[in-house]
C-alpha positions, 0 to 999 in steps of 0.5 A, spaced: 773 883 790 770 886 783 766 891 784 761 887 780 762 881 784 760 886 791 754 887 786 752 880 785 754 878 793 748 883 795 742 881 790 743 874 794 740 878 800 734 880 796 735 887 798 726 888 797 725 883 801 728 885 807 723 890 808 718 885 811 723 885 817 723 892 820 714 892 818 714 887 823 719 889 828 715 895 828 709 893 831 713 890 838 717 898 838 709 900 837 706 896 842 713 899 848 711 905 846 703 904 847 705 902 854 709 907 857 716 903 855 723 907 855 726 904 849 733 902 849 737 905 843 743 900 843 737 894 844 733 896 839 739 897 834 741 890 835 735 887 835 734 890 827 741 889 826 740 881 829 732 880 825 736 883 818 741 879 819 737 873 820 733 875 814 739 875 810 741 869 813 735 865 811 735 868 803 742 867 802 742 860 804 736 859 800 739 862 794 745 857 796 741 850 796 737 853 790 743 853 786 746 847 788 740 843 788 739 845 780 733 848 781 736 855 779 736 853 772 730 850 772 726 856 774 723 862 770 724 868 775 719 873 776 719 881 781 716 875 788 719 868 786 724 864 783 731 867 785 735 873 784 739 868 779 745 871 781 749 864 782 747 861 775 750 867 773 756 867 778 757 859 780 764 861 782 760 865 788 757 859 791 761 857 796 762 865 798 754 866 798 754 860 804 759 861 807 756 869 808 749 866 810 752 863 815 755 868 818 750 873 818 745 866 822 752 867 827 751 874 828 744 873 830 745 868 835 751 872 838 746 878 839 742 873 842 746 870 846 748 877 849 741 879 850 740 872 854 745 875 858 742 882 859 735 881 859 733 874 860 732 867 859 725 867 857 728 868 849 731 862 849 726 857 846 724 863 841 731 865 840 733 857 838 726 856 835 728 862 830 736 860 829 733 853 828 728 855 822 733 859 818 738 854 818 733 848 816 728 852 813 732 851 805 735 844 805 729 840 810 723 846 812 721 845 804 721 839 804 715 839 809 709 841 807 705 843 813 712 846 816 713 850 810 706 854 810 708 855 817 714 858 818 714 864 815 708 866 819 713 863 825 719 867 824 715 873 821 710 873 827 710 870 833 718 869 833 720 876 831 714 880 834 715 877 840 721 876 841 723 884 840 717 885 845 720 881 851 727 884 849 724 892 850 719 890 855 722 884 859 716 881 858 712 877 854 705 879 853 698 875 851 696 882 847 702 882 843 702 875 841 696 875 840 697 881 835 704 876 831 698 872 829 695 876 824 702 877 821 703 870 822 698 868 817 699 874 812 707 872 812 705 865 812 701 867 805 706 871 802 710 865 801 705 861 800 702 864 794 711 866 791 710 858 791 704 858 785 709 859 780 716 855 781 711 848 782 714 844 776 721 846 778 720 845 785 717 838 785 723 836 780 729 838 785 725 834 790 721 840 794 714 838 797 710 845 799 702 845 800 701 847 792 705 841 791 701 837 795 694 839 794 695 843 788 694 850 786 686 851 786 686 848 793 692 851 796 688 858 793 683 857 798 688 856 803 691 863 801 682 866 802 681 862 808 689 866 811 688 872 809 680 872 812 683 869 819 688 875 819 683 880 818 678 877 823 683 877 828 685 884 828 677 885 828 678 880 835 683 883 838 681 891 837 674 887 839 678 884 846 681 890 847 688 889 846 689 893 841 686 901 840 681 902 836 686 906 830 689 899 828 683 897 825 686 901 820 690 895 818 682 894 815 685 898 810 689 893 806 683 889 804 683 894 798 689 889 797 687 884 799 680 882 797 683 883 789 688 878 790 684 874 793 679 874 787 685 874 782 688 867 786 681 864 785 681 866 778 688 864 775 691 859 780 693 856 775 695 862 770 702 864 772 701 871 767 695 872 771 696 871 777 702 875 777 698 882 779 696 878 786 703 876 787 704 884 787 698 886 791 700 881 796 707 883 797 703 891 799 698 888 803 703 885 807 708 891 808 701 896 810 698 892 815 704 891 820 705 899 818 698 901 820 696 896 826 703 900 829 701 907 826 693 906 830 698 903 837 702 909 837 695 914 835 
């Protein structure tokens, strides 16, 4: 294969995307080490090497449906939405996209499979959930509105966080979950809020999201009300002490967060505008991940 083609194939994993995936883990290898926990090199490498793979599964898929449902063509891309436009470029990389998404969701599902085996049964309904979400999530997950807004703080949150944890420690633990929860609601935003600016498109290939359901204004208030309950749960976990005091630097992050908040309700339904928020977004969802794990290891 040409060079340029390995080239192409790649942006189909939204490389800057995949960061979100080793923030979150971070706070399950951060919690191991804040209760004494001896990690295991090799577990711990298989399970980035598994939740990246899931990542990519989920983009390249995506990227696949997007261009076969027409919705490629139909998009104005930005830096956060509409694609890597890759495959409009390339049709001739389709099938080899898809076939590469799938791959990648097999790898994960073999490392979970070992992981069932070594450590325990008790992934197996995080781990048939998170296979589950990946595979449906383009061709059936967008189709649901409520599932939609739901399943990237899922897969981001409990699904992973958790389930890294019990990979280390053997075990699941309220504190941790509870800790998933607030990335549930920011990951959950992030995709929520990248859906502002594809919502003619998206209705026409016959997506059905929250901004589709209920419009942007309102789907706006849903992005104040997320970003509010995560931070009041970092506040209430640090408050019940499952989390040390020096996670309550993940508070930090509201310098993001409560200028996107007000760029949202301002220019909902200003794509130009709105784009600036998109960008704080996407900062605020990297740091808090970073610095709730930075205050555990503290």
């Amino acid at each position: 294969m040409q060079q340029a083609k390995i080239i192409a194939l790649l942006k189909t994993a939204r490389p800057a995307f995949l960061l979100l995936t080793p923030c979150c883990l971070s706070v399950a290898v951060a919690f191991a080490i804040y209760e004494g926990i001896e990690i295991d090199p090799a577990n711990l490498a298989l399970i980035v090497i598994g939740a990246l793979a899931a990542h990519i599964s989920v983009n390249m898929l995506n990227e696949y449906h997007d261009f076969k449902t027409g919705l490629d063509l139909q998009t104005q891309r930005t830096a956060f939405s509409g694609g890597s436009g890759t495959l409009p470029a390339s049709p001739e990389l389709a099938g080899l996209v898809r076939f590469c998404g799938l791959l990648c969701l097999v790898l994960t599902a073999f490392i979970g499979l070992y992981f069932l085996w070594t450590i325990g049964w008790g992934l197996l309904p995080l781990g048939l959930s998170g296979v589950a979400l990946v595979y449906f999530y383009s061709s059936r997950i967008t189709r649901r509105p409520l599932l939609c807004l739901l399943a990237p703080g899922l897969g981001f949150g409990p699904f992973m966080i958790s389930g890294a944890y019990y990979i280390l420690g053997g075990h699941y633990s309220f504190a941790v979950l509870m800790t998933s929860f607030i990335m549930f609601f920011v990951a959950s935003n992030l995709l929520l809020l990248n859906q502002f600016p594809d919502l003619e498109p998206d209705r026409a290939t016959g997506r059905l999201h929250l901004p589709i359901l209920i419009g942007r204004r309102k789907s706006a208030l849903v992005y104040v009300a997320f970003l509010g309950l995560a931070n009041a749960l970092l506040l209430l976990t640090v408050y019940l002490k499952l989390l040390p005091v020096y996670s309550l630097s993940g508070l930090f992050t509201l310098f993001w967060g409560i200028p996107a908040a007000i760029r949202v309700l301002r220019f909902y339904d200003d794509i130009p505008g709105l784009l600036p928020a998109l960008g704080l977004n996407v900062g605020l969802t990297l740091s808090l991940p970073l610095l709730i794990s930075l205050g555990l290891i503290w």
